[in-house]
N, C-alpha and C positions, 0 to 999 in steps of 0.2 A: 702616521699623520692622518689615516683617511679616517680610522678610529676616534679619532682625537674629533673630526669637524662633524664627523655623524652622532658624537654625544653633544657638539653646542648644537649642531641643527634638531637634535630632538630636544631639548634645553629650550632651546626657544622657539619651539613649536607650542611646548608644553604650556610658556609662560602665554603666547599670543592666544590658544585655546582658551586656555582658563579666564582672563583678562577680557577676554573678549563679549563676555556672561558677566560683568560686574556691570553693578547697577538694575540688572535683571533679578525679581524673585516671583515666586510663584504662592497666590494669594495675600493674605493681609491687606486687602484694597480696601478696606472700608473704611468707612468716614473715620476722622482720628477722632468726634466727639462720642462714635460708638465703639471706640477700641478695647474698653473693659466689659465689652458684651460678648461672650465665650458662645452662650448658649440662649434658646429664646422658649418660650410655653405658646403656647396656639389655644386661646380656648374656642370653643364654640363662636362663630362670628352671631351677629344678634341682624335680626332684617327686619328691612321698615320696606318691605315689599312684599306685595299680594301673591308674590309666586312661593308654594310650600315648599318646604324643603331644602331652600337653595341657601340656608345657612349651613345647612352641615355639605353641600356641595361646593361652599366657599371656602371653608374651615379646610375641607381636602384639599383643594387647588392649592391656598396659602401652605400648605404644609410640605405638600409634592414641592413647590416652588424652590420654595429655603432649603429643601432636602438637595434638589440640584443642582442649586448653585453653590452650595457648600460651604460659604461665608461662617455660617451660623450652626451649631447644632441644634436639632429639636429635643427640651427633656423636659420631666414634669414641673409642677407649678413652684416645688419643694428644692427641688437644685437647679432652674435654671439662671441665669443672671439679668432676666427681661421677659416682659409679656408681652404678647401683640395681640390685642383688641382692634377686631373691624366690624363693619356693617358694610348688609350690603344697602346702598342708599335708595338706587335708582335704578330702572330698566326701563329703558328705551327702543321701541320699534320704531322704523323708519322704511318706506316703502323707496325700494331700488329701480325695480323695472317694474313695469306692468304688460298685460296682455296686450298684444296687435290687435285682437279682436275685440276685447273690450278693455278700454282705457281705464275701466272704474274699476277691474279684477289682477290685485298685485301677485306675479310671478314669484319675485326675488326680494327680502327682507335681510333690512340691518339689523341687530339686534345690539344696542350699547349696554354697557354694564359699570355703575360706577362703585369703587369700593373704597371706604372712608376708614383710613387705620388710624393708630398710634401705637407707638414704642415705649412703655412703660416700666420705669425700673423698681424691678420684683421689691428692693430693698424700700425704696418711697414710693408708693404706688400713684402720688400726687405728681410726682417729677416724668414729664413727658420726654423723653429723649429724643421720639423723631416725632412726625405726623403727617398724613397726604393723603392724597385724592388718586386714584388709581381707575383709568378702563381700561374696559377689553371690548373688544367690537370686534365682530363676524357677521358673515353674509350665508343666507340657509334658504332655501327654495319652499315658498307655502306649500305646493301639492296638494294632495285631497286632504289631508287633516294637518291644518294649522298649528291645534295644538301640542300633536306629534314631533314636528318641526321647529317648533321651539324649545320642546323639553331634549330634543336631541342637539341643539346648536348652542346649548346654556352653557355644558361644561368646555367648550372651545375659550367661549368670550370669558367665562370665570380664571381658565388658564391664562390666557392674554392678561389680564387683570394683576393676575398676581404675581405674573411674572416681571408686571411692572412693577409690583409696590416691592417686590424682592431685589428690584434692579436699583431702586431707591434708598432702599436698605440698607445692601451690601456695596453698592458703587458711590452713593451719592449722589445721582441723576437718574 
């Protein structure tokens, strides 16, 4: 008899375990209008900003981003199922604190970063599937060289950026 009640008690342990996980999965969160998008191409982001360089330091951020969050895979222009075209549009500085001693000598800088994508499918290059406006903002201390300090606080605000437009992407917010 004790046999008999320790197979229902494992019975319906088994069934309250398992049951207990339904409704629960793990990924497939994206939007249902990107749900035949498997895979995405990243080309070169294009910049309408005076800082060198910080297209192919966009184009990384955006790539690292997708890669982590896993949504999406990255492959070439030839087998992916989507492109994602961005710019970067705008950088913005913005003075945080300034010196006790002199008011007119800023200490602490904001640095905003706007990135302007779209989601384009490979098959109609005309048909836009998403599209947005993405920042990243961090704060970086002037010190003796200004421009030191900003080429070191770009890739933070480029990651912040794209980890938004990757959250847009894959979540839909």
């Amino acid at each position: 008899m004790a046999k008999y009640f320790s197979h229902i008690f494992c019975s319906l342990s088994l069934v309250l375990l398992l049951g207990s996980c339904a409704g629960y999965h793990l990924g497939g969160t994206k939007p249902t209008h990107l749900g035949h998008v498997k895979s995405v191409h990243i080309p070169l982001f294009h910049n309408n900003t005076l800082i060198t360089r910080v297209e192919s330091h966009a184009t990384n951020s955006a790539v690292d981003a997708v890669t982590r969050d896993g949504t999406y895979a990255i492959d070439t222009s030839s087998h992916a199922d989507a492109v994602l075209r961005g710019t970067v549009s705008s950088v913005r500085y913005s003075p945080v604190s300034t010196s006790r001693d002199d008011s007119e000598t800023t200490e602490e800088l904001s640095m905003t970063i706007t990135l302007t994508w779209s989601l384009h499918d490979l098959n109609d290059s005309l048909r836009i599937l998403e599209q947005g406006k993405s920042t990243g903002r961090t704060r970086f201390f002037a010190g003796s060289n200004l421009n030191v300090a900003r080429t070191n606080a770009l890739p933070d605000a480029l990651r912040r950026a794209s980890e938004s437009m990757t959250s847009q992407l894959a979540d839909g917010f």
